[in-house]
PLY file of the C-alpha trace (Angstrom):
ply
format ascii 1.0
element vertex 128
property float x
property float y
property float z
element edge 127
property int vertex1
property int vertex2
end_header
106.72 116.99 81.74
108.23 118.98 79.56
111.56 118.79 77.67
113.76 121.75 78.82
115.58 121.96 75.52
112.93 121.64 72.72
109.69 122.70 75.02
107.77 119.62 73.77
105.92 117.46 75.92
108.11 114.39 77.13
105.10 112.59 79.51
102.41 113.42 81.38
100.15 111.94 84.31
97.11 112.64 85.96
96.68 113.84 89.49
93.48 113.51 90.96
94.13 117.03 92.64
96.12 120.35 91.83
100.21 120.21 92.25
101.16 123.17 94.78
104.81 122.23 95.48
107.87 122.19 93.28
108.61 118.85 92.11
112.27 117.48 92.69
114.27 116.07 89.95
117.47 113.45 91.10
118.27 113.63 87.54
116.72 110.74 86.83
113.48 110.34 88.74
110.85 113.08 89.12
109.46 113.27 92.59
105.92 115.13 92.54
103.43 115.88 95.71
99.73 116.57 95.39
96.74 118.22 96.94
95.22 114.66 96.37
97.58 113.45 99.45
99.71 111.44 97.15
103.60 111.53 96.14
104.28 110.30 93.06
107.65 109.44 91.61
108.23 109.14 87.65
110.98 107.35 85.85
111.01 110.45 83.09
114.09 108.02 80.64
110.87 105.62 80.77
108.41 107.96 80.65
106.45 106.39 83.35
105.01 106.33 87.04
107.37 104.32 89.41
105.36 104.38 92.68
102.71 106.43 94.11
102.36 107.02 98.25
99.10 108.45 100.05
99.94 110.18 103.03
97.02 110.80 104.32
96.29 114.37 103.79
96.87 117.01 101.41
100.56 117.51 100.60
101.41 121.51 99.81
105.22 120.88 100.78
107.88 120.35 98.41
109.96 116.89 98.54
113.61 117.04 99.87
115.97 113.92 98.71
118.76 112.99 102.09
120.87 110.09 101.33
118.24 108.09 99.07
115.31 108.76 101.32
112.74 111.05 100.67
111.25 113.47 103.32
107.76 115.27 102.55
105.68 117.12 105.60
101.63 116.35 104.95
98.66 118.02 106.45
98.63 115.56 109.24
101.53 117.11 110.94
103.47 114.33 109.60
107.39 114.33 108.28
107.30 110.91 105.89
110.87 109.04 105.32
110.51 107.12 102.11
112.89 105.17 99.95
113.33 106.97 96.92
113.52 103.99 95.50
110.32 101.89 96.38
107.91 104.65 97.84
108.05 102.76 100.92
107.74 104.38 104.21
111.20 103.95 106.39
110.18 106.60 109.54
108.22 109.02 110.17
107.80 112.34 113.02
104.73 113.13 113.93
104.19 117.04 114.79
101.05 118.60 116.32
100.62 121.49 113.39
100.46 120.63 109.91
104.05 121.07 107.71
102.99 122.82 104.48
106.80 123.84 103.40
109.97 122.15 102.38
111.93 121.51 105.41
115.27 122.55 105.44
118.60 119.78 106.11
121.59 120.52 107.08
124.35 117.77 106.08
126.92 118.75 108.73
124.74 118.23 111.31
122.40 116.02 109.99
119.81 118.03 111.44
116.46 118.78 109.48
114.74 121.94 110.69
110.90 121.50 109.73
108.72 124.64 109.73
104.90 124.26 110.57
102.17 126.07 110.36
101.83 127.30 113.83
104.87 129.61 113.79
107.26 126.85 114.88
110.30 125.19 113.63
111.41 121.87 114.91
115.09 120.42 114.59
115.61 116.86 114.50
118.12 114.20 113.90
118.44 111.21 111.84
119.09 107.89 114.37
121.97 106.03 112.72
0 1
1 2
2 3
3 4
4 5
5 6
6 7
7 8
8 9
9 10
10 11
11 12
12 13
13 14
14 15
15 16
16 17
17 18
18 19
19 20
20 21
21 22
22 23
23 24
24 25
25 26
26 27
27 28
28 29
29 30
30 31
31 32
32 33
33 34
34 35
35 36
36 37
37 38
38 39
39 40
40 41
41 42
42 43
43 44
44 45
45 46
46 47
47 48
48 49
49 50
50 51
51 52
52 53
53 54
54 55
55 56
56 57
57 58
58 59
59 60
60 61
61 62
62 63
63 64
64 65
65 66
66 67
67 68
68 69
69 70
70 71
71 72
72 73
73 74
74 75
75 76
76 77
77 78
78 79
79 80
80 81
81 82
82 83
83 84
84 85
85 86
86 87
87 88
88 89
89 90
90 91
91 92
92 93
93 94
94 95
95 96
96 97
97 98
98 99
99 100
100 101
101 102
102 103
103 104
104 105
105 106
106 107
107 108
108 109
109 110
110 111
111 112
112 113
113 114
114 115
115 116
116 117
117 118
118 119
119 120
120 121
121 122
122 123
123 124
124 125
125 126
126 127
């Protein structure tokens, strides 16, 4: 992690795999997904790793942060819900193809629209 400013180094950590998505900053906490089928989120004030979760498979898709829950699509055809702030899985939808983009949320609505692999996108709803 670099410091946008200056350009010097700030932190770093090691993934076990290569980093394919764009990591999501909150402005506080750095949420990062790896080929190594982990999430990882970083407190970068403390300069350290908060919680780490495995989905499973390889994770190529980008993080999206809804209302302090995290959503990240895995090669298992898997949408994850986390708490941003624990790394603890709250939900999940389970797709047939593997989700290998950022889904996209619309607030309004409340509706995520999750592209896969197979040439579909799938809308779905948060339950209250």
């Amino acid at each position: 992690v670099r410091d946008l400013t200056t350009g010097n180094e700030v932190a770093t950590f090691d993934a076990l795999s290569a980093i394919y998505s764009t990591p999501l900053f909150d402005g506080m906490m750095l949420y990062v997904t790896s080929l190594d089928k982990n999430i990882y989120c970083f407190d970068v004030a403390q300069k350290k790793q908060v919680w780490e979760f495995n989905t499973g498979a390889r994770v190529f898709a980008s993080p999206v942060l809804v209302e302090g829950k995290l959503y990240v699509g895995s090669n298992t055809g898997r949408l994850c819900e986390l708490d941003s702030k624990t790394g603890k899985q709250t939900g999940f939808l389970q797709l047939a193809e593997r989700i290998v983009n950022r889904v996209a949320y619309n607030k309004n609505t409340k509706t995520f629209f999750v592209p896969t692999v197979a040439n579909e996108i799938y809308a779905a709803r948060i339950k209250p």
